[in-house]
C-alpha positions in Angstrom: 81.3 101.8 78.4 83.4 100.2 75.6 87.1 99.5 76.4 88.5 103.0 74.3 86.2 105.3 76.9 88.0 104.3 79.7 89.8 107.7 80.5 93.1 105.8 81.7 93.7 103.1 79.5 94.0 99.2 80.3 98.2 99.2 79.0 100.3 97.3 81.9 101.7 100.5 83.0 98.5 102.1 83.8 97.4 98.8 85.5 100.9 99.3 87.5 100.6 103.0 88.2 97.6 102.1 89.5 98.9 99.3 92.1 102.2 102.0 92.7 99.3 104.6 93.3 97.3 102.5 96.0 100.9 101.2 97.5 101.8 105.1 98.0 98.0 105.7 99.4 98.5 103.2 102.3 98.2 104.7 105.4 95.4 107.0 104.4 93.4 103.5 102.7 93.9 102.1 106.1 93.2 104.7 108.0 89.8 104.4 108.7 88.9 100.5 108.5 88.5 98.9 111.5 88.2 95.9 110.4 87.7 92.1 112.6 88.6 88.8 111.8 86.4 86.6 110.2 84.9 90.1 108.5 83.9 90.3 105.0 84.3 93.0 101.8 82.8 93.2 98.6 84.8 95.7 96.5 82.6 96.5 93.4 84.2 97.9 90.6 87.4 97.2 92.0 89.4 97.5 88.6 93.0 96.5 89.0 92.7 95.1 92.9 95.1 97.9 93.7 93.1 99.3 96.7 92.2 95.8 97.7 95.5 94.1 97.8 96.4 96.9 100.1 93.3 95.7 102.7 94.5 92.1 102.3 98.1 92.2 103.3 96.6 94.7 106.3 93.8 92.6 107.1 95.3 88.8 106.1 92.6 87.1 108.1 89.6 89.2 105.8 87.5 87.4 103.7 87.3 89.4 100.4 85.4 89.4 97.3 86.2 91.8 94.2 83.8 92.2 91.0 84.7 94.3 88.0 83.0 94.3 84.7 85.9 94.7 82.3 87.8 91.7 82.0 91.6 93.7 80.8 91.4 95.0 84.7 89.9 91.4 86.5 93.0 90.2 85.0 96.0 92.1 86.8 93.7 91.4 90.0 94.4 87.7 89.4 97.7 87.8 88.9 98.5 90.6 91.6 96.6 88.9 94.2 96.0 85.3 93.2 96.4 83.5 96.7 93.5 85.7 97.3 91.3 85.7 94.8 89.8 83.4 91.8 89.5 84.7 88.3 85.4 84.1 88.1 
């Protein structure tokens, strides 16, 4: 998939509408995740982080992994959730 398919874009405002989207989304995102400490998650094609910054500040004690393949997205989840995450 090149960079122009992608149906929404990679501008900062779709990257935001995206974390404003997850943020609104909460409760339902956590709903359902019964997570433990010490557990682990692997979000694949995790775009922005949006849905996985969520988890983290529910679930601080998580360990948590993200892989995208389209760097314009890896690199709001960097800066949105760097104490969490390396760029790699």
């Amino acid at each position: 998939m090149t960079l122009q398919a992608y149906l929404h874009g990679y501008s900062p405002q779709e990257q935001l509408r995206l974390v404003e989207q997850a943020a609104y989304w909460k409760e339902t995102i956590l709903s359902d995740l019964p997570y433990k400490p010490g557990e682990s998650l692997l979000d694949v094609g995790c775009g922005v982080g949006a849905v996985l910054g969520v988890i983290a500040a529910a679930h601080p004690t998580l360990s948590l992994a993200a892989a995208n393949y389209c760097r314009p997205e890896t690199s709001r989840l960097s800066r949105s959730c760097s104490s969490r995450f390396a760029n790699r």
